[in-house]
C-alpha positions as CSV (number, residue, x, y, z in Angstrom):
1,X,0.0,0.0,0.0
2,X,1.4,3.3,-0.9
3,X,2.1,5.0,2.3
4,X,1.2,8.3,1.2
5,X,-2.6,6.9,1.8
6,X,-2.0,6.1,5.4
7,X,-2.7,9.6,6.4
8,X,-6.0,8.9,5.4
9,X,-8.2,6.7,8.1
10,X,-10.4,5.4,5.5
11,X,-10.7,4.9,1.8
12,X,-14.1,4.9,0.1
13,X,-14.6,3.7,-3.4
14,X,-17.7,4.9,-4.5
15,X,-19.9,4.5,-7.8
16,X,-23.4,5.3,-8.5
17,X,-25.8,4.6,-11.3
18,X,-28.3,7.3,-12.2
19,X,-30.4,8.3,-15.0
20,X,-30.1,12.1,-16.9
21,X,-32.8,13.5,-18.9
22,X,-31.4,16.0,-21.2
23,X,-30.7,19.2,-19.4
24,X,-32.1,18.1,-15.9
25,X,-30.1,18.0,-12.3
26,X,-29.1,13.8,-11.7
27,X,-31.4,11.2,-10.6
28,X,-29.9,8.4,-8.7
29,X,-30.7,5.0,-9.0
30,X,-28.8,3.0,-6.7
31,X,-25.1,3.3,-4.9
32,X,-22.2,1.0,-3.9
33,X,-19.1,1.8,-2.0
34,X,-16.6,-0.2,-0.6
35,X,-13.9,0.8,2.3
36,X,-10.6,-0.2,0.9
37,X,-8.9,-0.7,4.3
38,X,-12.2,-3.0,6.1
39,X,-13.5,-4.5,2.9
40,X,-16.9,-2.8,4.7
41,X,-19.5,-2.7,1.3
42,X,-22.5,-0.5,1.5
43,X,-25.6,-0.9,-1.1
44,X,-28.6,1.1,-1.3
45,X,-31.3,1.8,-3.6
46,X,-32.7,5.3,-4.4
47,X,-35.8,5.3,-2.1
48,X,-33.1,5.1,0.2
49,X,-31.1,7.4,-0.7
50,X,-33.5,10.1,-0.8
51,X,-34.8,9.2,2.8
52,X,-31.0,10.3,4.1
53,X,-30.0,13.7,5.1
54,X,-26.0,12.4,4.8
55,X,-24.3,9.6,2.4
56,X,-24.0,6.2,4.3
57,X,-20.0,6.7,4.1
58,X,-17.9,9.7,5.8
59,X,-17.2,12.6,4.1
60,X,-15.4,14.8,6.5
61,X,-12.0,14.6,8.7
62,X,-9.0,12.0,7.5
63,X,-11.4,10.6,4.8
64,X,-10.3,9.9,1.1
65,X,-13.1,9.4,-1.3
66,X,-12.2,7.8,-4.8
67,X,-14.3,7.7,-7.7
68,X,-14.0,7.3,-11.8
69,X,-14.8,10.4,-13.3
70,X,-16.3,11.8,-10.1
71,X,-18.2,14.9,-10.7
72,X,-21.2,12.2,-11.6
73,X,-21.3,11.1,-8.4
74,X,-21.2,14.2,-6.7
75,X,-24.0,15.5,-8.9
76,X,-25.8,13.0,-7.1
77,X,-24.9,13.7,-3.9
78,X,-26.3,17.5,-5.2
79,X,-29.2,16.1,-6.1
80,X,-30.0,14.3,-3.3
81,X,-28.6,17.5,-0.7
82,X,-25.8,15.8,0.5
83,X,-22.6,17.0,1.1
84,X,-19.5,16.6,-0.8
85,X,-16.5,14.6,0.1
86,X,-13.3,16.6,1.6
87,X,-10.8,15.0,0.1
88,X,-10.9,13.3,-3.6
89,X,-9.0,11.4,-5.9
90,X,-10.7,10.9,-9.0
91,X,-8.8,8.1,-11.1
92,X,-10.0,9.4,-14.2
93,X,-7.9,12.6,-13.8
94,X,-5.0,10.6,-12.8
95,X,-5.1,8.1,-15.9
96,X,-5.6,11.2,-17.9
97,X,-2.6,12.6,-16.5
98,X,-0.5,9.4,-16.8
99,X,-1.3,9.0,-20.6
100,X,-1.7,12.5,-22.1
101,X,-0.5,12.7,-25.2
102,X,-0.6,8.5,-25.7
103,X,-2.7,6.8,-28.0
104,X,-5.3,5.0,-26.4
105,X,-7.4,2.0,-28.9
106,X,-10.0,1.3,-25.8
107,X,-10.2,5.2,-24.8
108,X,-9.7,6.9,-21.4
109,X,-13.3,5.4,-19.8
110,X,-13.1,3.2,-17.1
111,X,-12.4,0.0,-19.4
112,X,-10.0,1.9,-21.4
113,X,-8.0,2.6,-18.0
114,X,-8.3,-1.6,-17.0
115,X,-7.5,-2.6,-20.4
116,X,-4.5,0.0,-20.7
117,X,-3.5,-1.6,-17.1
118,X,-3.8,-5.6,-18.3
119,X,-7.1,-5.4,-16.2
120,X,-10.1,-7.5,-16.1
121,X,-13.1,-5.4,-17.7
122,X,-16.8,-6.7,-18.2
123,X,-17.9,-6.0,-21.6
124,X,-19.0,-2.7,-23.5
125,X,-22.1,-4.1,-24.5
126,X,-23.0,-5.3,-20.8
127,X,-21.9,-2.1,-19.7
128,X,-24.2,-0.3,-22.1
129,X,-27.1,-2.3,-21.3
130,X,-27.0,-1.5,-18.0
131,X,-26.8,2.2,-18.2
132,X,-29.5,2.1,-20.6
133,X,-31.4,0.2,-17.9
134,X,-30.6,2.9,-15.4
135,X,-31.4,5.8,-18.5
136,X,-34.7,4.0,-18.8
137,X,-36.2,4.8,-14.9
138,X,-38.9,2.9,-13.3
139,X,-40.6,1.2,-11.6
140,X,-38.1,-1.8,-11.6
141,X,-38.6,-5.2,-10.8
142,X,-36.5,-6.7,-8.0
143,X,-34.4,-8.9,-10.5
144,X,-33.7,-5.2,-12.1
145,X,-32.7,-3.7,-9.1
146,X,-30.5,-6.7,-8.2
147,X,-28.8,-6.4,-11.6
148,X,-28.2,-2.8,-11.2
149,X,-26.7,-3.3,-7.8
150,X,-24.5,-5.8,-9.1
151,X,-23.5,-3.5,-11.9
152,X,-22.3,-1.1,-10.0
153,X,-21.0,-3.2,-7.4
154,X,-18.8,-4.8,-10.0
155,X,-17.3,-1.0,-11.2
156,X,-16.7,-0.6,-7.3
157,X,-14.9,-3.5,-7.8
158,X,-12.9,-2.9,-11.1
159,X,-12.0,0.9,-9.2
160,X,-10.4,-0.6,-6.6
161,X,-7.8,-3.3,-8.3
162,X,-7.7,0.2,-10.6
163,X,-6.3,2.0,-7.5
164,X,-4.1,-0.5,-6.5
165,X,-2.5,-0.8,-9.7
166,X,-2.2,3.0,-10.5
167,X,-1.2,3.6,-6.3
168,X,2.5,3.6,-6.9
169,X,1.8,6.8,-9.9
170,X,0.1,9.1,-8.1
171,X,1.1,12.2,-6.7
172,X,-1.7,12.7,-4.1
173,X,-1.1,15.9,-3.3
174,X,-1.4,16.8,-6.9
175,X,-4.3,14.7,-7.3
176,X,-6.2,16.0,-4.4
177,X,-6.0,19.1,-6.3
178,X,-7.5,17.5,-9.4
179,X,-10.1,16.1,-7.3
180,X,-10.9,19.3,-5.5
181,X,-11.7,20.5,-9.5
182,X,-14.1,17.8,-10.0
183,X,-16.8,19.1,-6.9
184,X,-16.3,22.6,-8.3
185,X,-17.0,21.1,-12.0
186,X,-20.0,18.9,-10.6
187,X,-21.4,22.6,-9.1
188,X,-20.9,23.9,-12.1
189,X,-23.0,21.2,-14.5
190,X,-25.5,20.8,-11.5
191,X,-26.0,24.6,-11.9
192,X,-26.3,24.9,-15.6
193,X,-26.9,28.1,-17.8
194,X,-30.7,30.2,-17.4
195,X,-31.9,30.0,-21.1
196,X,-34.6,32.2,-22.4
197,X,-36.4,28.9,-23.7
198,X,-40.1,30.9,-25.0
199,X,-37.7,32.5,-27.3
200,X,-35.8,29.3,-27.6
201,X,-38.9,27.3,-29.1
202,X,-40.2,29.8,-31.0
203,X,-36.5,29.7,-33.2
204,X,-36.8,26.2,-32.8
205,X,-40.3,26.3,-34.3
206,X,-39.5,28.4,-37.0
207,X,-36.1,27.6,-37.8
208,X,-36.5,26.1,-41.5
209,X,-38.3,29.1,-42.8
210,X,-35.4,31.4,-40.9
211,X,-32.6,29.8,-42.2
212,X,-33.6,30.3,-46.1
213,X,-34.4,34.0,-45.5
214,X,-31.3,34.4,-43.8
215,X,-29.5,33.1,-46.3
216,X,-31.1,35.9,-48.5
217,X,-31.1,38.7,-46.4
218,X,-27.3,38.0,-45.4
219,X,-26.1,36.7,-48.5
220,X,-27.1,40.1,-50.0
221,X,-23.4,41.5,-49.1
222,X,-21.4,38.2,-50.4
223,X,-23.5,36.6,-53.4
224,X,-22.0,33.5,-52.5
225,X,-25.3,31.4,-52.2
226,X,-27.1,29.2,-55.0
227,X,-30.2,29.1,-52.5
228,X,-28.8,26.8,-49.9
229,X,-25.4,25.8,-51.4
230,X,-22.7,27.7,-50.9
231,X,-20.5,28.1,-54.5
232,X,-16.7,28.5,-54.2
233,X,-16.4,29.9,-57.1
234,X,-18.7,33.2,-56.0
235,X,-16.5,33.1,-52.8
236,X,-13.6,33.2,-54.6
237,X,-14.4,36.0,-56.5
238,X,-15.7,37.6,-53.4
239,X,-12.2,37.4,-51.7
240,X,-10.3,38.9,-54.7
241,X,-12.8,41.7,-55.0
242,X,-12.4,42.7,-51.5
243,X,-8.7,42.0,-51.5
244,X,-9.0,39.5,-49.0
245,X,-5.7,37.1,-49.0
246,X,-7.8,33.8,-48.4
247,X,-5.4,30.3,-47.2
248,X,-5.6,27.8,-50.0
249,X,-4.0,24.2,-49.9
250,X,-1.6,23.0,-52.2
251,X,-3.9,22.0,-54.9
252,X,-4.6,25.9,-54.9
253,X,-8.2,25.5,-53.7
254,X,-9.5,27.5,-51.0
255,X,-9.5,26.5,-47.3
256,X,-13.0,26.6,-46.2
257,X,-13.0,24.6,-43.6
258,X,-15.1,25.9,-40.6
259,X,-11.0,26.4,-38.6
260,X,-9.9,28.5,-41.3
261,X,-13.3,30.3,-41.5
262,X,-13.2,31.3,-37.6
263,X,-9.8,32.5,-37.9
264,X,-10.3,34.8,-41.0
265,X,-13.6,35.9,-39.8
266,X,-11.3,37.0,-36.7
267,X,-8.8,39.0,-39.0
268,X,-11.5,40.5,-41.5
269,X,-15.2,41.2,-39.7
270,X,-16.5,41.6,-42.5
271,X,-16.4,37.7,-42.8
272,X,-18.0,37.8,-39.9
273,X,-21.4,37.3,-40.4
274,X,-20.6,34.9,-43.4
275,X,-19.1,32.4,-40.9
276,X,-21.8,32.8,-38.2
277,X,-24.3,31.7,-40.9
278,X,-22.1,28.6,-42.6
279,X,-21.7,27.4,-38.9
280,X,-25.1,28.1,-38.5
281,X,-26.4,26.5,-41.5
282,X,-23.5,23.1,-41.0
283,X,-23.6,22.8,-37.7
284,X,-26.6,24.1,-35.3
285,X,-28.6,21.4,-34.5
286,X,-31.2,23.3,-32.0
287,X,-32.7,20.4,-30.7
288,X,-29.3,19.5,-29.5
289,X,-28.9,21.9,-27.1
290,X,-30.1,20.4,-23.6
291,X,-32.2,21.7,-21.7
292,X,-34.2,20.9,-18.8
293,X,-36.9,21.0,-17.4
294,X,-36.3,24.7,-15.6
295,X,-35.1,25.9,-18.3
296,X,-31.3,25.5,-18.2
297,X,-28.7,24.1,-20.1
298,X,-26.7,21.3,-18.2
299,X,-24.3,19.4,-20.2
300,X,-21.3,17.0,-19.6
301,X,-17.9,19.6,-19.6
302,X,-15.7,16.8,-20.2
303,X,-13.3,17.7,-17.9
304,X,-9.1,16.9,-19.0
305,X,-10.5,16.3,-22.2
306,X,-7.6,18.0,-24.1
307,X,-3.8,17.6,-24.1
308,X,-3.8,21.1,-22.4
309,X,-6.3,19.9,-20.2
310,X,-9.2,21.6,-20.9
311,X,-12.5,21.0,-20.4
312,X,-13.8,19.8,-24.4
313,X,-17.8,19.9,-24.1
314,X,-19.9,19.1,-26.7
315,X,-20.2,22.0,-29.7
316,X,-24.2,21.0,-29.8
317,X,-25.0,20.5,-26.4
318,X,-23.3,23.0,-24.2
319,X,-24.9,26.8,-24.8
320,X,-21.4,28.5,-25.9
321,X,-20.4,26.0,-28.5
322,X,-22.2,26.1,-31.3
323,X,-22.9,30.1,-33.5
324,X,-22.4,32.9,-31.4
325,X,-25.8,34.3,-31.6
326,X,-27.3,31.3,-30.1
327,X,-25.1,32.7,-27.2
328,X,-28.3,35.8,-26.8
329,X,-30.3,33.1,-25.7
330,X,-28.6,33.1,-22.0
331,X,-30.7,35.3,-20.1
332,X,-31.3,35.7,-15.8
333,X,-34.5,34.8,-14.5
334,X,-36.2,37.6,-12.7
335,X,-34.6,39.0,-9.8
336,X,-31.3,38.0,-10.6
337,X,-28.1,38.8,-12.8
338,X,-25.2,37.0,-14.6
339,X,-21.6,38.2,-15.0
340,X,-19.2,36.9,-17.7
341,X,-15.8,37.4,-15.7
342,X,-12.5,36.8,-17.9
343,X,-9.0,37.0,-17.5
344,X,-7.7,39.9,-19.9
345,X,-5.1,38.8,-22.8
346,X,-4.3,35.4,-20.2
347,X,-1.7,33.7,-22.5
348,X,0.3,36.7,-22.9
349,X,0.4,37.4,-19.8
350,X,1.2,33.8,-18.6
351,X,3.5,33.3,-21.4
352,X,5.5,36.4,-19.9
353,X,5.6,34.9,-16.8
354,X,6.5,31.3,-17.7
355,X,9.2,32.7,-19.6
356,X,10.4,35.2,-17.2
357,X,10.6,38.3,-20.5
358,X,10.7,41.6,-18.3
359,X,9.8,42.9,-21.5
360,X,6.7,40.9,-22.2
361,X,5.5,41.6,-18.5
362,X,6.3,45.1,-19.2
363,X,3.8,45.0,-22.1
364,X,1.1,43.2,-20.2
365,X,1.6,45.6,-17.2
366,X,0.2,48.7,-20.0
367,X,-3.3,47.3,-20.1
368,X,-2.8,46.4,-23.6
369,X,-0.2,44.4,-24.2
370,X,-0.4,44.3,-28.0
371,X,-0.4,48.2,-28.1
372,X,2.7,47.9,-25.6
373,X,4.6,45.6,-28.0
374,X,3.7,48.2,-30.8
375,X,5.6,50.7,-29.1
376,X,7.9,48.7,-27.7
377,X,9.3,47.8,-30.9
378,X,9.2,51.9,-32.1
379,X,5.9,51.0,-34.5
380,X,3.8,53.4,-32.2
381,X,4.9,56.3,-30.2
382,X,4.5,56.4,-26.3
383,X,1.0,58.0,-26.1
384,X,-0.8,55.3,-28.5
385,X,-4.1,54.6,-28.3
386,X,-6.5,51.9,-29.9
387,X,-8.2,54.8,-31.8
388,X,-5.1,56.7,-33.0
389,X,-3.7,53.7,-34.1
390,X,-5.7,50.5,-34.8
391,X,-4.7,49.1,-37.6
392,X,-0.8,48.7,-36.4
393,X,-2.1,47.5,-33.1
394,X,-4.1,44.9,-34.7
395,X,-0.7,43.8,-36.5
396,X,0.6,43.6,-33.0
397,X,-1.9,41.6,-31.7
398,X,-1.8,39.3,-34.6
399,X,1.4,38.8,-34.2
400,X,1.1,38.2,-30.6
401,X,-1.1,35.7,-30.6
402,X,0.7,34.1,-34.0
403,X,3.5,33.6,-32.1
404,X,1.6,31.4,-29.4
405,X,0.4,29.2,-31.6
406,X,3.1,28.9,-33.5
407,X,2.0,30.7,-36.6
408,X,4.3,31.3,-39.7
409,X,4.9,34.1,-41.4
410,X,2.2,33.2,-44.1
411,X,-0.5,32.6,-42.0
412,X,0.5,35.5,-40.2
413,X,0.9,37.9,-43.5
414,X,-2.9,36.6,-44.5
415,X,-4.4,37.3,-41.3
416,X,-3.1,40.8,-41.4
417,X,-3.2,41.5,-45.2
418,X,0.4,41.6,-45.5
419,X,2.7,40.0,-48.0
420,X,5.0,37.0,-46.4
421,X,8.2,38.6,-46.1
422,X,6.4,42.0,-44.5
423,X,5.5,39.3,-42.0
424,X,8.4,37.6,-41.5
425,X,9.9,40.6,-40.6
426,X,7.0,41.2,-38.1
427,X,7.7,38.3,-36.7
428,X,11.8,39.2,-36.3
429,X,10.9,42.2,-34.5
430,X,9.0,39.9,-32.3
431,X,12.2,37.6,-31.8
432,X,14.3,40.8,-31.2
433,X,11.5,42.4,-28.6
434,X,11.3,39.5,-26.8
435,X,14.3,37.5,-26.9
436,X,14.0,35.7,-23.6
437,X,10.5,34.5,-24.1
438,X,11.7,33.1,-27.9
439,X,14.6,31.3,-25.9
440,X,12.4,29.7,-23.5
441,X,10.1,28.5,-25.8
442,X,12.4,27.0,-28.3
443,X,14.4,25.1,-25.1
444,X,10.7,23.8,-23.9
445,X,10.3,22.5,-27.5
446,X,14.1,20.9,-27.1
447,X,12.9,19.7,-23.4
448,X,9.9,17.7,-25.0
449,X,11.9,16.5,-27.6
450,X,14.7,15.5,-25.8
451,X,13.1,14.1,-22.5
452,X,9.7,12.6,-24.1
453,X,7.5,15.2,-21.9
454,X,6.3,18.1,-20.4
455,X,4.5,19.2,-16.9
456,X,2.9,22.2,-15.4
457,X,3.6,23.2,-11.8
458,X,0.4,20.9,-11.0
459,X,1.5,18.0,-12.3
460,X,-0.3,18.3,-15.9
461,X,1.8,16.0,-18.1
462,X,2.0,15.6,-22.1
463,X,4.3,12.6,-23.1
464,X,5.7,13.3,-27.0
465,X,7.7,11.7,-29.5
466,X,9.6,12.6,-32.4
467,X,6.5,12.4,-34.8
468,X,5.2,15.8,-32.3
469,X,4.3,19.6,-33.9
470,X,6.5,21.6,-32.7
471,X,3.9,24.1,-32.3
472,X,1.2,22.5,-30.7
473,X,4.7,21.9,-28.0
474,X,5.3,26.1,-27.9
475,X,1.8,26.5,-27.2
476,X,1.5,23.6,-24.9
477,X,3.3,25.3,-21.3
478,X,0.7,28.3,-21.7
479,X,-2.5,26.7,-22.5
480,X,-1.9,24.1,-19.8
481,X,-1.2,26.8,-17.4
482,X,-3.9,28.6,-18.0
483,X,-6.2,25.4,-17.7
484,X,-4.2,24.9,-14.5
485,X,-5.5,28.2,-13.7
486,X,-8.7,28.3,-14.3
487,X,-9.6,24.7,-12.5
488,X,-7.7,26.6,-9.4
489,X,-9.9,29.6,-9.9
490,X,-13.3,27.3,-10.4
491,X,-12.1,25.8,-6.7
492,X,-11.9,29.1,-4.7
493,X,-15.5,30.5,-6.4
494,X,-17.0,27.3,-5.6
495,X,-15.7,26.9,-2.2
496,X,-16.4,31.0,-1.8
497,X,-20.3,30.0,-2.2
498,X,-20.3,32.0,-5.5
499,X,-22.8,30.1,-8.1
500,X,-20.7,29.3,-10.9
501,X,-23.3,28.5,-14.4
502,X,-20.2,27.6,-16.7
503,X,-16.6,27.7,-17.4
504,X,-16.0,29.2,-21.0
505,X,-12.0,28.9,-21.9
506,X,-10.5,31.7,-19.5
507,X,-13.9,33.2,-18.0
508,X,-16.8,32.0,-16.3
509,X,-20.4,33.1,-16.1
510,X,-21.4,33.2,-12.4
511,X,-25.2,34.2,-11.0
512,X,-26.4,36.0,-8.2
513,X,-30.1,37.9,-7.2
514,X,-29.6,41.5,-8.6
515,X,-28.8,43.0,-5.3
516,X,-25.7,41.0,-4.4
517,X,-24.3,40.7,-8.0
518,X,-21.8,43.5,-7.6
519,X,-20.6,42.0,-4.3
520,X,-20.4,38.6,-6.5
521,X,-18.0,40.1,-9.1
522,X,-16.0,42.0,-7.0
523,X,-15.0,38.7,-4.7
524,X,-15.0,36.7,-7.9
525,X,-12.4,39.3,-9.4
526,X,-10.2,39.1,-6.3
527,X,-10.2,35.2,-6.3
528,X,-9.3,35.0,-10.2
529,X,-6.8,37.1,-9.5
530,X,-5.7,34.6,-6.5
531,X,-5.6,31.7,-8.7
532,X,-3.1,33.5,-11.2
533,X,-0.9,34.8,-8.5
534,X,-0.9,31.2,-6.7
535,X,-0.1,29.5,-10.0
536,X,2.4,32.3,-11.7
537,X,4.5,33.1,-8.8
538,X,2.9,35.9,-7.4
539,X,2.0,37.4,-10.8
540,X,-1.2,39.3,-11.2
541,X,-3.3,38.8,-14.3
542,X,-6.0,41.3,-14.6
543,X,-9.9,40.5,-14.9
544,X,-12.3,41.8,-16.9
545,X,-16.2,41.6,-16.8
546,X,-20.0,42.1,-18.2
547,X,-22.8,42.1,-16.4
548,X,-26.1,41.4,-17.6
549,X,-29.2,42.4,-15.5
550,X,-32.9,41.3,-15.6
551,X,-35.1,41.2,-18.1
552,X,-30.8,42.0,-20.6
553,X,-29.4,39.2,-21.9
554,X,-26.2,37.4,-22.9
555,X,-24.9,39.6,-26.0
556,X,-21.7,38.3,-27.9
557,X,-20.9,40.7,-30.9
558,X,-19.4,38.5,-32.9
559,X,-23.1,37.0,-33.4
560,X,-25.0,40.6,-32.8
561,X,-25.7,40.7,-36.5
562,X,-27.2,37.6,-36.6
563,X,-29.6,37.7,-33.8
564,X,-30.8,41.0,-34.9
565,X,-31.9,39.2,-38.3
566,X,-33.1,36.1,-36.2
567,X,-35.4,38.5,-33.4
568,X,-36.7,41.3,-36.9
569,X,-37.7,37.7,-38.7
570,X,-39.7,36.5,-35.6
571,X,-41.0,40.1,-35.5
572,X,-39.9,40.4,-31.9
573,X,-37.2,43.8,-33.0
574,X,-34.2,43.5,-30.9
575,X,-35.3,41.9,-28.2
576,X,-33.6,42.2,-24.8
């Protein structure tokens, strides 16, 4: 037994089964756990369970509480008004962890982790019919119940000869940290996002005869449409008439993939609206989105989904994936208030940190760090502003972000209508501005290459090989920082009793009753500000936010054209 456990008195594996209907809080079905140390085993059914003020097991004090992918469970400990567990180790976030960056034939699921292991595993297609039986609800017959028991008796089972084979890989510290994320990420789904749904079913409703008069109405400015096929050839011409450098591929064809489409919309707004409808018309699925029954969206955030260790949640479920105007749907219910609180120009900032450029911090400490590097660099005079001189700082800030990502000089010349070798030389005068940053990150590219890995000051870890991008390895440090960051900052605003309605990248959208909301912000800007200085060293990133107020809603410009069209189509103006 790894004796970094024994400061625990007891260990409880614990596993529920529970059914989800789209959108709505967990119902639970039936619960096993099993004390590691006594070999105690505790089954109950959901009458039960909902007859108990407290879960049958400890929670509190010297108490570890294990779990595969735990935020399910403790959605159903919300559900049912129980507390949550102290001290967690979810073994999900571990195996994640220990195989980032691996390819994995049986997945990162709880048989992917046995089989990975050389484990025992009960069959996908036992496995499925039992959650399908749990899916389905009652009444159940006692043979059922039995067989659900039994089912989740044997994944209490398969978690604990998973702990004892992982035991000797884990960092607990670290992983308690990772398991503290998991409560704050169960809050966060058991919350869900307010949804003006009357509006929603009415777009829903009508959402055929929209689309083809959008289509018109939009494609007024382009002439790219054939009624509801979009012609590359009209778009081509489009791009050369507006002198619009557009990415091809190597056959000479243009990119239009829906990657290259978001970036170029990014770099041109007048491509705005063009994209917003293509993903609207490719992608939105509105019956996708789930919602429940009070009108909210709760979907799965797929937590350490990435190799930066971002949350991935579905494009067609979750509220902020899909178009942006679909985004106008979020609104507070009366009485209360949402905030959209985000970190302000995060990578940079971490990225200056990480790579300890007194000039890059010097940027970031201006306010604007793009503008900063303008005049750093003697392409904008001291007293700069966005409106004196916009276009060079959105050169800047192209470049800025380029360089992150590892863009090239022609990506980098079409996003900011320059030819390649005016961009290369943007991008020297990046090298020369910041040299120390440009040393760092080519030595944590060497690092990865040399030593088969890379970690965050968490314990986040990306194995690679010699078949690895290079730039997704630049990028890798900062974006896993900043995940590192946010799941810190997710922690303290859960644990600070501030209602947390989704993570979105580097922000979150957080609800209180109009009264306290200003109170809400302000102690949900000092905690964000916490998290960075806790994870950076003592560094301070700064925090921007929006706050939207009953009977307002959730506005994203990037989709403010299209909703306009949408709410003048359902004759309902610009509604608020």
């Amino acid at each position: 037994m790894n004796r970094s456990l024994s400061r625990f008195s007891q260990v409880w594996l614990v596993d529920f089964e529970f059914g989800t209907p789209p959108g709505d809080p967990q119902q639970p079905r039936c619960l096993v756990a099993h004390e590691l140390f006594t070999g105690r085993t505790i089954r109950t059914w959901e009458d039960e369970m909902r007859g108990a003020r407290s879960p049958p097991y400890p929670v509190s004090g010297d108490i570890l509480f294990v779990a595969y992918y735990a935020s399910a469970e403790f959605k159903c400990h919300l559900s049912l008004g129980w507390a949550l567990p102290e001290s967690v180790i979810d073994l999900y976030g571990e195996f994640r962890a220990l195989t980032n960056g691996q390819a994995l034939p049986s997945g990162s699921g709880l048989l992917g982790a046995l089989t990975y292991l050389g484990l025992d595993a009960m069959s996908v297609v036992e496995k499925d019919s039992m959650r399908q039986l749990a899916m389905r609800g009652g009444p159940y017959t006692s043979a059922e119940r039995e067989a659900l028991l039994d089912y989740c008796a044997e994944d209490v089972d398969a978690l604990r000869r998973l702990l004892l084979a992982m035991i000797s890989t884990l960092d607990v510290d670290r992983a308690l940290i990772r398991g503290d994320y998991m409560k704050a990420l169960a809050c966060m789904e058991h919350s869900g996002v307010p949804l003006d749904v009357t509006y929603l079913e009415r777009v829903r409703a009508e959402w055929s005869n929209i689309k083809t008069t959008l289509i018109s109405r939009i494609d007024a400015t382009y002439g790219v449409f054939d009624g509801e096929t979009f012609k590359r050839d009209r778009f081509e011409l489009f791009t050369v008439r507006n002198n619009i450098p557009w990415p091809r591929h190597e056959s000479g064809q243009l990119q239009l993939d829906e990657k290259t489409f978001r970036m170029m919309s990014q770099a041109y707004p007048l491509i705005t609206p063009l994209h917003e409808l293509r993903v609207s018309l490719s992608q939105l699925r509105l019956t996708d989105l789930e919602v429940g029954s009070d009108g909210r969206n709760r979907t799965m955030l797929s937590a350490f989904s990435t190799r930066t260790g971002r949350n991935a949640p579905s494009t067609t479920r979750f509220v902020f994936g899909p178009a942006k105007w679909i985004r106008s749907l979020i609104k507070p219910g009366p009485g209360m208030a949402l905030a959209y609180v985000d970190y302000s120009s995060e990578e940079f900032g971490i990225a200056a940190v990480l790579s300890g450029d007194t000039n890059m911090q010097a940027a970031y400490a201006t306010g604007d760090p793009h503008l900063g590097f303008a005049v750093q660099a003697g392409a904008a005079p001291p007293d700069a502003t966005k409106e004196t001189h916009g276009e060079v700082r959105d050169r800047f800030k192209a470049c800025n972000l380029g360089v992150l990502f590892g863009m090239g000089a022609f990506t980098l010349g079409q996003q900011v209508s320059l030819p390649t070798p005016y961009a290369r030389d943007l991008l020297r005068v990046h090298q020369e501005t910041y040299r120390r940053y440009w040393r760092w990150s080519n030595g944590a590219v060497d690092h990865a290459m040399l030593f088969g890995g890379l970690h965050t000051v968490f314990g986040w870890r990306i194995r690679v090989g010699p078949e690895s991008r290079p730039a997704s390895l630049r990028n890798w440090p900062v974006q896993s920082t900043g995940a590192e960051i946010l799941r810190l900052a997710a922690c303290l605003l859960t644990e600070a009793g501030i209602c947390v309605c989704a993570p979105v990248h580097d922000a979150f959208l957080i609800q209180a009753p109009l009264d306290l909301i200003d109170e809400h912000v302000r102690l949900a800007r000092a905690l964000m500000v916490e998290a960075g200085r806790i994870v950076l060293g003592g560094f301070e990133l700064r925090i921007d936010e929006v706050i939207i107020r009953y009977p307002d809603r959730f506005k994203d410009k990037r989709g403010a054209r299209m909703w306009s069209e949408i709410a003048a189509l359902l004759g309902a103006g610009d509604v608020r």
